[in-house]
BAROZA-259928 format. One line per 8 residues: for each residue x, y, z of C-alpha. Coordinates in steps of 0.02 Angstrom, whole numbers, plus 50000, padded with zeros to 5 digits. Layout:
X:Y:Z; ...
END
This chain:
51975:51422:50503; 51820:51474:50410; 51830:51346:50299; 51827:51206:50430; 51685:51285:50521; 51580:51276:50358; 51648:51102:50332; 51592:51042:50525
51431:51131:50508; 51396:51047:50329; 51459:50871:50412; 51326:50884:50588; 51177:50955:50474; 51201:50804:50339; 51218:50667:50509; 51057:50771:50584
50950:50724:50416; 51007:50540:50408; 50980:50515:50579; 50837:50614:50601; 50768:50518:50431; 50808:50352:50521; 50695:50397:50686; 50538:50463:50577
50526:50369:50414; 50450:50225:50503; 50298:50305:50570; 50275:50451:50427; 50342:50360:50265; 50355:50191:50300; 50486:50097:50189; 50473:49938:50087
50376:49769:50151; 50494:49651:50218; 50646:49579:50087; 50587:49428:49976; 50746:49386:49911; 50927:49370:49968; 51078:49358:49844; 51186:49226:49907
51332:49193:49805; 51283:49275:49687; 51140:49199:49668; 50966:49265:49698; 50869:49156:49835; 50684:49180:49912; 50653:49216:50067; 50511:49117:50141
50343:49237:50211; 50296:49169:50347; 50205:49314:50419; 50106:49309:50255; 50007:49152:50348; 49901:49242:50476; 49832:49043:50525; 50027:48964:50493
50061:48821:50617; 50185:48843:50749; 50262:48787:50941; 50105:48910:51004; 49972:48809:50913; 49802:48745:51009; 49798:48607:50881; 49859:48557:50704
49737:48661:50593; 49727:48505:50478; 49683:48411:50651; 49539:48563:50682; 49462:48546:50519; 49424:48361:50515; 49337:48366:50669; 49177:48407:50589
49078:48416:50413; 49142:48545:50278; 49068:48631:50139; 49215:48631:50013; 49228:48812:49910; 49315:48828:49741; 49335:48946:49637; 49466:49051:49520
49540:49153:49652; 49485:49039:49824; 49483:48886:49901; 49429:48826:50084; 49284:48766:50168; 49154:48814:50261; 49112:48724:50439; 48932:48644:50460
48963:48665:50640; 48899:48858:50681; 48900:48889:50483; 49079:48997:50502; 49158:49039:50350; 49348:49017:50422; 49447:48910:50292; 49491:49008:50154
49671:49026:50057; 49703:49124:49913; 49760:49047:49768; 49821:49162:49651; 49936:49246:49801; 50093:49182:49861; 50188:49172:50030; 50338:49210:49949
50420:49240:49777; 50481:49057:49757; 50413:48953:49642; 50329:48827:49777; 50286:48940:49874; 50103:48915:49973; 49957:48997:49944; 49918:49141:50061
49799:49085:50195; 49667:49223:50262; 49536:49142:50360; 49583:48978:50497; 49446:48885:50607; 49440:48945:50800; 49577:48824:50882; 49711:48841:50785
49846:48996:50808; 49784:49159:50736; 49595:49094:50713; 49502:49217:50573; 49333:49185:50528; 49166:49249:50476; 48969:49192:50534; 48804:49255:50486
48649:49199:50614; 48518:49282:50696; 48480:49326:50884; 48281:49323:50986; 48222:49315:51161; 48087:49143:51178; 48161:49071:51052; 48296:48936:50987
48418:49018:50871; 48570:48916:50794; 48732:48959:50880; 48918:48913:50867; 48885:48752:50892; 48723:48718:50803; 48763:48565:50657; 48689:48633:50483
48637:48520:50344; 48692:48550:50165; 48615:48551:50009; 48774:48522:49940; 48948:48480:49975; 49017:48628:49862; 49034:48810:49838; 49078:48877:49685
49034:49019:49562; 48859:48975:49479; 48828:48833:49621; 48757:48882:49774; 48751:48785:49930; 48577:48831:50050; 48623:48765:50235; 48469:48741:50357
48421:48693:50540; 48266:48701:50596; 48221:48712:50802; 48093:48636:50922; 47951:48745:50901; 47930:48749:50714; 48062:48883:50648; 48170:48836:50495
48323:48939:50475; 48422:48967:50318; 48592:49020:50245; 48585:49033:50049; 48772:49055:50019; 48825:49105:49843; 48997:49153:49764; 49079:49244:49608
49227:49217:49511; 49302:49346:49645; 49330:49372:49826; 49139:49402:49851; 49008:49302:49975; 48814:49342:49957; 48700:49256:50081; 48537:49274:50093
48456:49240:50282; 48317:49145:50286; 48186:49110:50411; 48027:49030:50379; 47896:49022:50537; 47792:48833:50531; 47739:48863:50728; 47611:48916:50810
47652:49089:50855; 47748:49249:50792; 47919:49272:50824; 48027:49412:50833; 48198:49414:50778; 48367:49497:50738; 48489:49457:50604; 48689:49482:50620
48866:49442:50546; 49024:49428:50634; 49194:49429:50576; 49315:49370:50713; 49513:49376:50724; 49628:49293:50900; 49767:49426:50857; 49826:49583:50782
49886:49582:50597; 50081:49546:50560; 50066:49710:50457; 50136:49856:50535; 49998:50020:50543; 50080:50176:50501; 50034:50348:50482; 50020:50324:50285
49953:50140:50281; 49786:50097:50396; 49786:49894:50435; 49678:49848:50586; 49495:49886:50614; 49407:49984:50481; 49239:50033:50408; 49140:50132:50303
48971:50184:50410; 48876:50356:50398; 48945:50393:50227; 49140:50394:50304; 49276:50319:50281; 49357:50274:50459; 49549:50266:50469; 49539:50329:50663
49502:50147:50751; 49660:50032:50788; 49699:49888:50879; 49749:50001:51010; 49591:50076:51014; 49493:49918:51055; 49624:49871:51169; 49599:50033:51286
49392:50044:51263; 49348:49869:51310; 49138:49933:51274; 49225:49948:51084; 49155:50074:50941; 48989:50064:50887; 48896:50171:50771; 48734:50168:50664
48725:50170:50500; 48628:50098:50340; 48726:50002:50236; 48894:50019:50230; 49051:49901:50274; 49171:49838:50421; 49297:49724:50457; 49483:49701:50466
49624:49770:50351; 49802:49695:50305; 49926:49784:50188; 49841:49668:50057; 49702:49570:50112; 49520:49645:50181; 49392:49527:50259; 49235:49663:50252
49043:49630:50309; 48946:49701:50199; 48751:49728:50258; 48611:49771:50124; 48635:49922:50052; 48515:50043:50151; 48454:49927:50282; 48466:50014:50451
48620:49920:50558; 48685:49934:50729; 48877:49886:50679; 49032:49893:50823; 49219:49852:50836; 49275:49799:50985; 49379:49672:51066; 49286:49530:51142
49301:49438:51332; 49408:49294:51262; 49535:49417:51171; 49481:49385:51014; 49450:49560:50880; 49284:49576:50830; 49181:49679:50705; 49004:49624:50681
48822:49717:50662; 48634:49682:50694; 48492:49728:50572; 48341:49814:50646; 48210:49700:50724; 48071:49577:50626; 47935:49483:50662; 47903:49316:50560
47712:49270:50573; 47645:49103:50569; 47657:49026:50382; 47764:49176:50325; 47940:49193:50275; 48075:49312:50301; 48226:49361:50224; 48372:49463:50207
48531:49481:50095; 48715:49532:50147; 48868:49512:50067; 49054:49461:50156; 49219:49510:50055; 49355:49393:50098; 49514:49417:50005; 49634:49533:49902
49625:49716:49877; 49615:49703:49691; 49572:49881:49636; 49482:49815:49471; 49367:49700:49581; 49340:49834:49718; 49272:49966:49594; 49165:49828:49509
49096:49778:49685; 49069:49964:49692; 48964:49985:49538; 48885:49826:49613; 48800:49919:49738; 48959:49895:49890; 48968:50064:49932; 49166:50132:49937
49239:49970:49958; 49373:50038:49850; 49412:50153:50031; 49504:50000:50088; 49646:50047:50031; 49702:50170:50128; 49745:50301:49961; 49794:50458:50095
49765:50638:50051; 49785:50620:49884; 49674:50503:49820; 49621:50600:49684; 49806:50604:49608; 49836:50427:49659; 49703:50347:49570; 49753:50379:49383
49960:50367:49421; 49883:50188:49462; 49758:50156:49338; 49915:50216:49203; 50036:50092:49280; 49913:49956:49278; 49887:49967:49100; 50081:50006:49077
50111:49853:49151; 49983:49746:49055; 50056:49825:48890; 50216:49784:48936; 50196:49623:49042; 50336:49686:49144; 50302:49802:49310; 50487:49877:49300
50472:49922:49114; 50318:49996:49167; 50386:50098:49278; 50519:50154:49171; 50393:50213:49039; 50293:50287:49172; 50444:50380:49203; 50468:50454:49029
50282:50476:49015; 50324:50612:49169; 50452:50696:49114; 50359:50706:48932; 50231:50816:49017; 50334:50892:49127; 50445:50974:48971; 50375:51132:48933
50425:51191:49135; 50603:51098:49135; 50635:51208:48968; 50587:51338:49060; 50705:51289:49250; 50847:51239:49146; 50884:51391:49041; 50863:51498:49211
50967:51372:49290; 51102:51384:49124; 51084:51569:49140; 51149:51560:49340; 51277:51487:49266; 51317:51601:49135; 51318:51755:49257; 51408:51672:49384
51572:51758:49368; 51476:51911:49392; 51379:51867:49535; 51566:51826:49600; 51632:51979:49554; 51471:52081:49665; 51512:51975:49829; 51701:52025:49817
51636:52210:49799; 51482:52221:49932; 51580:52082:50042; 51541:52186:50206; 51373:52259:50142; 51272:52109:50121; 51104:52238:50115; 51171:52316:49939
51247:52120:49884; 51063:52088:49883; 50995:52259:49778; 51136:52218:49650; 51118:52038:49624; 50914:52064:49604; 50959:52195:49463; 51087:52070:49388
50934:51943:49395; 50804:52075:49300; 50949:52131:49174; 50988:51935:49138; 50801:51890:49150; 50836:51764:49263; 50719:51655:49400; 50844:51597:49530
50679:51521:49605; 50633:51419:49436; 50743:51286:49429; 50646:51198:49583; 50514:51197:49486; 50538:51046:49397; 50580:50937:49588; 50426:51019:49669
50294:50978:49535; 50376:50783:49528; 50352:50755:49729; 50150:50730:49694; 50210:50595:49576; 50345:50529:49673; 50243:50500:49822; 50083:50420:49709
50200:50318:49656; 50276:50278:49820; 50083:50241:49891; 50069:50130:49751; 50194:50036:49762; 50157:50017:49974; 49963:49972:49957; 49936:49895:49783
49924:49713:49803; 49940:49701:49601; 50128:49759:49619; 50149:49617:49766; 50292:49523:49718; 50316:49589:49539; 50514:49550:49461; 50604:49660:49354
50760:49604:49265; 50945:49511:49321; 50933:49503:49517; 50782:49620:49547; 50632:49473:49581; 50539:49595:49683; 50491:49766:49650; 50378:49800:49811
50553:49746:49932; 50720:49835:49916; 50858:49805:49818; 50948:49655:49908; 51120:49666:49805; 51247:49751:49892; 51438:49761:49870; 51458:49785:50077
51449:49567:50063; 51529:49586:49919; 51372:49564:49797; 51321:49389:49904; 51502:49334:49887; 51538:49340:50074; 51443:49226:50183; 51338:49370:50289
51205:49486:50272; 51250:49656:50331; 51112:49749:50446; 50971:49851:50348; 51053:50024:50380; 51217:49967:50270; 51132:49872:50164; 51145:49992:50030
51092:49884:49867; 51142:49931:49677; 50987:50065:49634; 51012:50161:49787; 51208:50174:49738; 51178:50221:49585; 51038:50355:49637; 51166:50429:49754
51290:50448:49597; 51142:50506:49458; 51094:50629:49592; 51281:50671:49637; 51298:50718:49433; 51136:50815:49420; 51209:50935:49566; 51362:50952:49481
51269:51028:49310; 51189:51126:49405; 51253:51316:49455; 51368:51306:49619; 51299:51392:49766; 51376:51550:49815; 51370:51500:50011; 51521:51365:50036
51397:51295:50172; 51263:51265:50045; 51391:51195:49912; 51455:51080:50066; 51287:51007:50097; 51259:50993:49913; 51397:50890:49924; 51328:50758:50059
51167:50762:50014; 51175:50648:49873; 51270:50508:49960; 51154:50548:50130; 50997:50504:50010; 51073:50343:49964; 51061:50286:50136; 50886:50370:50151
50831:50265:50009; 50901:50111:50012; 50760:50025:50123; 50622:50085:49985; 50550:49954:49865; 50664:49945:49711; 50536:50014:49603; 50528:50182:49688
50729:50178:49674; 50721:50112:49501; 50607:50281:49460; 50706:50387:49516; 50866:50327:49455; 50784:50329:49276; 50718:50498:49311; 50876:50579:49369
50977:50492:49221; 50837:50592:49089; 50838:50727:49202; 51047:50728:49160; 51007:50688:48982; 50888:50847:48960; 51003:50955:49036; 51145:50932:48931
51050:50950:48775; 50946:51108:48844; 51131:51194:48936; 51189:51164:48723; 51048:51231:48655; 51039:51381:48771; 51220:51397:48777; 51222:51423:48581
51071:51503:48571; 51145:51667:48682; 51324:51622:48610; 51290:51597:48420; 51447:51553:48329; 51512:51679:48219; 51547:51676:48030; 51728:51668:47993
51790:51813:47900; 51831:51785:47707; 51986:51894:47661; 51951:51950:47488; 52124:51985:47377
END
C-alpha cells in the first residue's frame, strides 16, 4: 500500500514539472526559433520563412512593393552585406535586403528583407531632415537631386534641395563594407537673413516584429540613452502611453530590435539630443530624436554627422562599431544577467567554429573543452559519489536499525559520512557549476545571428531549430507531422536515455519516492527538451555521454584504489 502511494506521488510530481514546464518555458526560457526543416520521407525538406520578410507581399498589401518602388527616383545601394535603394522622394532610406542572410535554409532561398517603402505591408524605413519655424524645410515629399545614382562603400552619394528663400540643404550619405550609414547634414544659408534650425532622424515601422519578446530575449523598442541600456520599453508600452517615452541624452542609440536584425539611429557621439519612442497617429512605431537648436547666418554653413545601423547583429561588427566611437551598440543583443560569462562562451565558439568550419563540431569540442576544466571537481564528486556507493549496504543496514527514530538515523549516518570521508553534497557539484555554461550556451544559441541557420551532420540542417526527426511519424515515413509537444526528435531521445544511464551509476536514493522520481525524470526531460535548438540538445547529449565515460573510469580507479588486489600466496615446498 506504501509502495503505491510512493509510486502515485512520484507519477503527479513528474506530470506537475512537465506541465508546469509547458505553461512557463515560453515566457522565462523561451525554446528554439521556429523549425526550418521537416523530414519527409525520409528526406530532409526546408521549410520556407516567411515571417523572416517583415515587408513580404501578401492578400493585406496597399500595393505591390515592386509597384511602390517605381513610382519615383532611387538611389541604388550595394555593397558586401546590402542591397536596396534609397527614395529621392523625402530622402527615406526604406529598401534594404540583406544579402548574406537567408529566409530559409534552402538553397534558393531569398534574401532577408529589413527595410520596405511606406505603402506596402509592414512599411520600415529610416529619414534624416531638419525642422524650423519661417522657414521651408524638405519633408516627406520633398524630390532630392543626386549626385549619383549609387551607394556603395568608398562612393558616396550627396542629395540636395534647396528652398525659396536661399537655403540649400544637404544629405552626404556614406557606407562601409558593413551594416553602417554615416550622413552628414548639411545646410548652407545663401539668403538674406539668419535662420534657425533643428536637425532629426526617424526610423519608422507599420507593425510589431514577427519575433516573439520574452523575458530572456528583448525585440521591440530599444535604446541606449543616459549611459543605459533600456530593455523596459515594448510595443505594449507605446501602445498604452500614446505621449510615448522620451528622454535626453548625448549621444547614444535607438531604434527597433528583432531576434536578429537592429535598425539603430545613431546621433553624434556627445551632441545633446531630445530622442522618444512612441507610437505615432497613423499607427505606425516610431523612434526618432532632435539635436539642440542652430542658427545658420547669412554666407555660413552648418553641419552635423549621425550614423543609422541597418542590419544584422553581427557581434564582430558591433564591437568594431563600438571601438568606432558607437557607444554599446554591442547592448543590442539582449546578453541577460550574465553578460560577463556569455561573452567569452561566445567569442570561444566563434573561433571553434571557424577552426572547424562546422558549428556542431564546435559545439562538441566546446563540450570537451568544459568538462576538461571542469576535471579536477568531477574527480573530486565522483569518488564521493563511488564512496555512497560503497557504504551503501551500511547506510541500509542503519535505516533497518533507527527505522522509528529517524532523529538518531540522522546522528549515525553523519558519523558514517565523517568515518568514510564522504560529501553526500559533492556530487552536485559538477551539474551546478555546468548550468552557467549551459544557459550561455543556451543564450547563444537564441540571440546569435552567426549560429542562424548553421547544419550539423545527416538530417540536422539547422542547429538554432529543434531536432525535426522523430520516430512518432515514423522518422518522416508516415505522411503527418505530429504536434510540437510529441514531437520528440532523435537528440532529445537519446538525452532522455544518456541521462537515464548517468542516474543509474549513480548511488540509489534511500527514499523510494526520490528513487521513483529519479526514475521519470529522465524521460520527463526529454519532453522538456525536445522544443530546444538541436545544438543545446546535441551539448548535452555529448556531455552526459563523457559525463558516463568519466565515471566509469573514475568508479575503477576509486574502486581499486580502496580495494587493491591482493598478491596471491606462493606455497613454498
Amino acid at each position: 500500500m506504501n509502495d503505491n502511494k510512493n509510486m502515485l506521488l512520484a507519477i503527479v510530481l513528474s506530470a506537475m514539472v512537465l506541465i508546469g514546464w509547458s505553461l512557463l518555458s515560453d515566457t522565462f526560457f523561451p525554446t528554439a526559433g521556429p523549425q526550418t526543416q521537416q523530414v519527409d520521407n525520409g528526406k530532409v525538406k526546408p521549410l520556407p520563412q516567411p515571417q523572416a520578410d517583415p515587408g513580404a507581399d501578401t492578400p493585406r498589401a496597399i500595393r505591390n512593393r515592386d509597384v511602390v518602388l517605381a513610382e519615383s527616383p532611387r538611389v541604388g545601394i550595394e555593397t558586401p552585406r546590402l542591397e536596396g535603394s534609397i527614395n529621392l522622394k523625402g530622402a527615406r532610406i526604406d529598401d534594404l535586403v540583406l544579402v548574406e542572410q537567408r529566409e530559409s535554409i534552402a538553397k534558393d532561398s531569398p534574401a532577408v528583407r529589413l527595410l520596405s517603402p511606406a505603402g506596402t505591408p509592414q512599411a520600415y524605413f529610416a529619414q534624416f531632415g531638419w525642422t524650423g519655424q519661417g522657414i521651408a524645410t524638405p519633408g516627406p515629399d520633398t524630390l532630392w537631386t543626386a549626385s549619383s545614382q549609387t551607394l556603395a562603400p568608398g562612393k558616396p552619394v550627396t542629395l540636395s534641395w534647396s528652398n525659396p528663400t536661399g537655403q540649400r540643404f544637404e544629405l552626404i550619405l556614406s557606407i562601409d563594407d558593413g551594416y553602417l550609414f554615416s550622413v552628414k547634414q548639411r545646410v548652407v544659408n545663401q539668403g538674406t537673413g539668419a535662420v534657425g534650425l533643428r536637425s532629426y532622424g526617424l526610423a519608422s515601422r507599420s507593425e510589431k516584429s514577427a519575433d516573439p519578446s520574452t523575458w530572456t530575449q528583448h525585440v521591440g523598442p530599444i535604446s541606449f540613452l543616459g549611459g543605459k541600456a533600456d530593455y523596459g520599453v515594448d510595443w505594449e508600452t507605446l501602445d498604452e502611453n500614446k505621449a510615448g517615452v522620451t528622454r535626453d541624452s548625448r549621444g547614444g542609440w535607438l531604434g527597433f530590435t528583432d531576434k536578429y536584425w537592429l535598425t539603430a539611429l545613431v546621433p553624434a557621439d556627445g551632441a545633446p539630443i531630445e530622442a522618444s519612442l512612441r507610437k505615432s497617429a497613423s499607427g505606425a512605431y516610431q523612434a526618432d530624436y532632435a539635436g539642440a537648436p542652430f542658427i545658420v547666418a547669412p554666407g555660413q554653413a552648418v553641419s552635423g554627422d549621425t550614423r543609422l545601423f541597418a542590419g544584422a547583429k553581427e557581434k564582430r561588427l558591433l564591437d568594431t562599431y563600438e571601438d568606432a566611437g558607437v557607444t554599446k551598440l554591442s547592448k543590442s543583443i539582449d546578453w541577460g544577467w550574465f553578460e560577463w560569462f556569455m561573452r567569452p562562451i561566445f567569442d570561444l565558439l566563434n573561433w571553434l567554429f571557424k577552426v572547424t568550419g562546422n558549428f556542431g563540431v564546435a559545439i562538441i569540442c566546446l563540450t570537451f573543452i568544459v568538462r576538461l576544466l571542469m576535471f579536477p571537481i568531477a574527480d573530486k564528486g565522483f569518488r564521493s559519489m563511488a564512496g555512497m556507493r560503497r557504504v551503501q549496504p551500511k547506510m541500509k543496514a542503519l535505516q533497518e536499525r533507527y527505522k522509528d527514530d529517524k532523529q538518531r538515523l540522522q546522528q549515525e549516518m553523519l558519523k558514517l559520512y565523517q568515518t568514510e570521508k564522504i560529501n553526500p553534497a559533492s556530487g552536485c557539484l559538477p551539474i551546478l557549476l555546468q548550468i552557467p555554461v549551459f544557459y550561455a550556451l543556451y543564450k547563444v544559441l537564441m540571440v546569435s545571428v552567426e549560429m542562424r541557420h548553421q547544419p550539423f551532420a545527416l538530417w540536422i540542417k539547422d542547429l538554432s531549430a529543434p531536432d525535426p526527426l522523430t520516430p512518432v511519424n515514423l522518422f518522416g515515413l508516415l505522411d503527418f507531422t505530429p504536434p510540437g509537444f510529441l514531437a520528440i526528435g532523435v537528440l532529445p531521445i537519446l538525452l532522455g536515455v544518456t541521462m537515464w544511464l548517468q542516474f543509474k551509476l549513480n548511488p540509489q536514493q534511500m527514499d523510494p519516492v526520490q528513487q521513483q522520481i529519479f526514475g521519470f525524470m529522465p524521460w520527463i526531460l526529454m519532453f522538456v527538451m525536445a522544443p530546444f535548438a538541436a545544438g543545446l540538445q546535441l551539448y548535452w547529449v555529448v556531455s552526459n555521454i563523457l559525463t558516463i565515460a568519466q565515471q566509469k573510469w573514475l568508479y575503477y580507479r576509486y574502486d581499486h584504489e580502496m580495494n587493491p588486489p591482493t598478491e596471491p600466496v606462493v606455497s613454498k615446498k
